[in-house]
C-alpha positions as CSV (number, residue, x, y, z in Angstrom):
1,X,0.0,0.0,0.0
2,X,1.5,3.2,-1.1
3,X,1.7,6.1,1.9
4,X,0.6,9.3,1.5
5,X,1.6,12.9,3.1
6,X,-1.7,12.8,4.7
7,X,-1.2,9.1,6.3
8,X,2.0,11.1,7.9
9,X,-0.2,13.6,9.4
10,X,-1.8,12.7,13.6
11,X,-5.4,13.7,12.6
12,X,-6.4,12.2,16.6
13,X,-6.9,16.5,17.2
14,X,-9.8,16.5,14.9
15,X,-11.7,15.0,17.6
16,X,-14.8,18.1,17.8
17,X,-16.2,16.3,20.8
18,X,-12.6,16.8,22.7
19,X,-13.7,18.2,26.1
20,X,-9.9,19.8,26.2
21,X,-11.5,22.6,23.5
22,X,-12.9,25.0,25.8
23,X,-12.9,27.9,23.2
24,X,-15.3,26.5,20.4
25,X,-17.2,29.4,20.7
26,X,-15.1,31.9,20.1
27,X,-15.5,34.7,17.7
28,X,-13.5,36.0,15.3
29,X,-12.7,40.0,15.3
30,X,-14.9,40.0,12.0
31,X,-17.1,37.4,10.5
32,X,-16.2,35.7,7.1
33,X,-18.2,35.9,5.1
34,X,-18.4,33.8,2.0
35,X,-19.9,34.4,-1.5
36,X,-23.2,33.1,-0.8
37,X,-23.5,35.1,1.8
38,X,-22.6,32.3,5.1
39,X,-21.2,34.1,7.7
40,X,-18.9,32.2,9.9
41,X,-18.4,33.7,13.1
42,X,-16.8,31.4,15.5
43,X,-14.1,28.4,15.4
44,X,-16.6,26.2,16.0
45,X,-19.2,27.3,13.1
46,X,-16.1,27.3,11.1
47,X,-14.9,24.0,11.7
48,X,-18.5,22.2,11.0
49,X,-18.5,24.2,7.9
50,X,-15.0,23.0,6.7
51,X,-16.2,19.1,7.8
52,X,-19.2,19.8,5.8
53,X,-17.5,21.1,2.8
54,X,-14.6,18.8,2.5
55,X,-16.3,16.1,3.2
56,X,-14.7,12.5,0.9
57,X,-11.6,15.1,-0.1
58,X,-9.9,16.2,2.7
59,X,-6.0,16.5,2.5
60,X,-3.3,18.4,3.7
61,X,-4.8,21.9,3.3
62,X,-7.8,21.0,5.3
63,X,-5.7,19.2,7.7
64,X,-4.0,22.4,8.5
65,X,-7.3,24.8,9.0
66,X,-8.4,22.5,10.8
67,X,-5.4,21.9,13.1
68,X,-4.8,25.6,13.3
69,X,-8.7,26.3,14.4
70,X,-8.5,23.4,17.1
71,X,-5.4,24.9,18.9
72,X,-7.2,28.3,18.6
73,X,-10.1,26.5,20.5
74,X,-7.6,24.9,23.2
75,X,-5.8,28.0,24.3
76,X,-8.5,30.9,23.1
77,X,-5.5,33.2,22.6
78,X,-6.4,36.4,20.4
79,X,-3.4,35.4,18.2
80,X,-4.1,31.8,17.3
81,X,-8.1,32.7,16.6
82,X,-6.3,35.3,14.1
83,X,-4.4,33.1,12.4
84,X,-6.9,30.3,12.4
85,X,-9.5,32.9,10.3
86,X,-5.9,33.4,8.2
87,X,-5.8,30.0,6.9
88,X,-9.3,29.3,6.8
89,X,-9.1,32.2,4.3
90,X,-6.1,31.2,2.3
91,X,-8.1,28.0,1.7
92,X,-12.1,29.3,1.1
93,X,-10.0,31.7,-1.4
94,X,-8.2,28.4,-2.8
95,X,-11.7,26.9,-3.3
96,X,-13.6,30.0,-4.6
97,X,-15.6,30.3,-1.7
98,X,-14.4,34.0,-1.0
């Protein structure tokens, strides 16, 4: 069986039920908003949204939202939410959906 970048990636933080995420609910400073209008407004919306979206063709890119937006959850610093909504963006925009 042939290995691939993503079968080198721990995906176990992808758990959304992980009771060690006590920031889900935090907001970002603005909302983003995508071209159909969705607004998402917290790492938590956000997340769903990406699981929804990707669904069957997840790789590395998603892998790293949603790694970036789960450590923003865990620690709820203003920083980490920032740069979660930074690669969310990079890859809505990579997708057309900004």
């Amino acid at each position: 069986m042939r290995r691939t970048d993503l079968d080198l990636v721990d995906t176990t933080y992808l758990d959304m039920s992980d009771k060690k995420l006590p920031f889900w609910d935090a907001g970002f400073d603005q909302p983003i908003i995508l071209h159909d209008g969705t607004k998402l407004r917290t790492l938590h919306e956000t997340a769903a949204f990406l699981d929804r979206h990707f669904e069957g063709r997840r790789g590395v890119q998603y892998t790293g939202a949603m790694l970036t937006l789960s450590s923003a959850a865990r620690t709820g610093a203003g920083a980490e939410i920032h740069d979660a909504r930074l690669i969310v963006e990079i890859l809505l925009r990579g997708q057309k959906l900004l």
